[in-house]
C-alpha positions in Angstrom: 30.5 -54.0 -39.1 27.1 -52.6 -37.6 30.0 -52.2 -33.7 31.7 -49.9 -36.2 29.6 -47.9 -37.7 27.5 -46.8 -34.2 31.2 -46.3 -32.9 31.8 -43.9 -35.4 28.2 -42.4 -35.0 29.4 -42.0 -31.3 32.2 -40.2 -32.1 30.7 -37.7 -34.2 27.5 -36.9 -31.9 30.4 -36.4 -29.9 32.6 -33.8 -31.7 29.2 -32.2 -32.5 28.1 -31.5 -29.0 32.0 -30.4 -27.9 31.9 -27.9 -30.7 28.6 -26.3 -29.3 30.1 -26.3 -25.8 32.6 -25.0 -27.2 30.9 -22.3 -29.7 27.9 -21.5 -27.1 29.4 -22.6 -23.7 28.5 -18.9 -22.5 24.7 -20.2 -23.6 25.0 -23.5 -21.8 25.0 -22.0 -18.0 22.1 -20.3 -19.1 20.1 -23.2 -20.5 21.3 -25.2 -17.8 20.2 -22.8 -15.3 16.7 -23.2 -17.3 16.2 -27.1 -17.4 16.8 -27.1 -13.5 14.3 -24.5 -13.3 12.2 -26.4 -15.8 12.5 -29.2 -12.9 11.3 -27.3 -10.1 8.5 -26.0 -12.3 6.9 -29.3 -13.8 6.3 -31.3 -10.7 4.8 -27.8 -9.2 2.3 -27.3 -11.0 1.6 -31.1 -11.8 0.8 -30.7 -7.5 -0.9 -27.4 -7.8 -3.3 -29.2 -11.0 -3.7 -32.4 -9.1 -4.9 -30.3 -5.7 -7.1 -28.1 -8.1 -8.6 -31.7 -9.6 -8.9 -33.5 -7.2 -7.4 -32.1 -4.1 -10.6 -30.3 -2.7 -12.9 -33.3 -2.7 -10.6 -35.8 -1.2 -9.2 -33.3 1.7 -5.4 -33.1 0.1 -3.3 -30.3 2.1 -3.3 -27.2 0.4 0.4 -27.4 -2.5 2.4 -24.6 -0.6 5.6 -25.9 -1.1 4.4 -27.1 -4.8 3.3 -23.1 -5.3 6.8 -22.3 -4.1 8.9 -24.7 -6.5 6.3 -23.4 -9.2 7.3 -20.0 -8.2 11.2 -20.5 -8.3 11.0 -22.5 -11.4 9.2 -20.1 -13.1 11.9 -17.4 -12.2 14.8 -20.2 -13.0 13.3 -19.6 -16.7 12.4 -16.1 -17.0 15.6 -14.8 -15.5 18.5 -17.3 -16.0 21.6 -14.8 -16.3 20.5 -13.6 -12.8 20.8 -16.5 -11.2 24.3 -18.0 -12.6 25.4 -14.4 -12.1 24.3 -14.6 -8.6 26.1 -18.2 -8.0 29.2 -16.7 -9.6 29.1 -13.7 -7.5 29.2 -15.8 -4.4 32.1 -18.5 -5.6 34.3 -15.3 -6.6 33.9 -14.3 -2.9 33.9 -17.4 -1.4 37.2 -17.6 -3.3 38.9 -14.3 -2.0 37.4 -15.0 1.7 39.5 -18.6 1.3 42.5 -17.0 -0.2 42.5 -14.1 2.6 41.7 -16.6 5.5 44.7 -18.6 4.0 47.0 -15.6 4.3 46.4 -14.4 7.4 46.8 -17.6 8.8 50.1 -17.7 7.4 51.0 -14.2 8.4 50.2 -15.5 12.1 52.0 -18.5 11.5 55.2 -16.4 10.9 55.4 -15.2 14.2 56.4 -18.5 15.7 58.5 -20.1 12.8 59.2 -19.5 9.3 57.2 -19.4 6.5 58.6 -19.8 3.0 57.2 -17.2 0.2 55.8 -20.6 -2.2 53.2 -20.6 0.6 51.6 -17.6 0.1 51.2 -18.4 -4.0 47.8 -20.5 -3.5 46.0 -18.1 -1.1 47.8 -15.2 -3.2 46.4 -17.1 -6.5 42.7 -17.7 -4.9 42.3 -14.2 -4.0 42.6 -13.4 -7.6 40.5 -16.3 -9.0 37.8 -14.9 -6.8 38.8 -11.0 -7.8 38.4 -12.0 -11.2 35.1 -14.2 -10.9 33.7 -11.0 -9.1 34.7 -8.3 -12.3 33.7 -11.1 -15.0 31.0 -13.9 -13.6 29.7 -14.9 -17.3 33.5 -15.6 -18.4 33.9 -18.0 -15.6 30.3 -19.5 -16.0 31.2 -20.8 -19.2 34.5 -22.2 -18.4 33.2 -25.5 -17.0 31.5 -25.8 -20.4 34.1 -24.9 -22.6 36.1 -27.7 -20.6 33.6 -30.4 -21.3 33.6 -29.1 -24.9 37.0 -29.5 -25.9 36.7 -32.9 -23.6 34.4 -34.2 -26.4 36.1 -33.1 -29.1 39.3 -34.5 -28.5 37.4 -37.9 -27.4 35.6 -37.7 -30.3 38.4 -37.2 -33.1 40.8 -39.8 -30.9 38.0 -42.3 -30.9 37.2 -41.8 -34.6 40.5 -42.2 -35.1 41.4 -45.0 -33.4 38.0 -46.7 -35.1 39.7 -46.1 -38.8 42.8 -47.5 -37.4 41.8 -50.3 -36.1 39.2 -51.1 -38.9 42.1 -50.8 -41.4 44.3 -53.4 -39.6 41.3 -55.3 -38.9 40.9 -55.6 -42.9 44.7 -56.1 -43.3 44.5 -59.3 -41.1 41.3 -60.5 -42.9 42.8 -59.6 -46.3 46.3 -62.3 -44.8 44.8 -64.8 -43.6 42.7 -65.1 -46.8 45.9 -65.3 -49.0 47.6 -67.9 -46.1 45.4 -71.3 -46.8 47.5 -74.1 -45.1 46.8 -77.2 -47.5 46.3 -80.2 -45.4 46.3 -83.9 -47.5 43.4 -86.0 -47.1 45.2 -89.3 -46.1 43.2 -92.1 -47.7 41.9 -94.8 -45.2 44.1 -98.0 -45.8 41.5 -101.1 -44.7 
């Protein structure tokens, strides 16, 4: 009974967080782009404090690289949409550099054997993935997160689903082989 009940807990911690993905999944780059910046902030300045305690009087090297993941930390948190905007930026053309590189090396293909049209629909497809990361990068920032949102959900409700299921056949059984009681005679010992 207690297996059920945390399964069921499971399931709806789990619908809950795949409808904030889903409801906020434009937040979630940001905030994700803030905890990894929240990583590279902590441990700098736990090296910067630890130099400033103690450093000086047992000859520690001066933190530069723990002032420089301070640093980029601290500009992780105070400017998050710059820095997903920046990484889509560069996947959009990183996708339209693949999907032109892919057609020209068809197009120079084609001049020693044939090349059927279905092979130009990837590269033709990448170049406008990457077109339209480059003219919306939030949209696409979120789309990971919107995925793992409705990902959840739909584990979620078929796990909470499958738990009443199973539960209600579980009790079915329970409630059968309490109504089948095989009578077995108690032969008396003949001495």
């Amino acid at each position: 009974m207690k297996v059920m009940n945390h399964s069921i807990v499971r399931c709806i911690c789990a619908i809950l967080v795949g409808v904030l993905l889903v409801a906020w999944s434009d937040a979630a780059a940001i905030y994700l782009v803030i905890a990894v910046g929240a990583m590279f902030l902590i441990p700098g300045l736990y090296a910067i404090i630890n130099y400033l305690w103690k450093g000086r009087t047992q000859n520690m090297p001066f933190p530069l690289v723990s002032i420089g993941s301070g640093i980029l930390g601290l500009w992780l948190m105070v400017m998050p949409a710059f820095f997903v905007s920046i990484l889509m930026y560069v996947l959009g053309a990183i996708l339209m550099f693949a999907g032109i590189s892919q057609i020209v090396s068809l197009a120079s293909a084609h001049k020693w054997t044939q090349v059927p049209m279905g092979y130009y629909v990837v590269p033709i497809l990448l170049l406008v993935a990457g077109f339209i990361v480059l003219l919306n990068p939030f949209a696409v920032a979120s789309v990971p997160f919107l995925i793992l949102g409705v990902s959840c959900i739909v584990y979620g409700v078929s796990e909470l689903v499958n738990q009443i299921r199973f539960r209600k056949c579980e009790d079915k059984s329970m409630i059968e082989e309490a109504e089948v009681v095989d009578v077995i005679p108690i032969e008396e010992e003949s001495n």
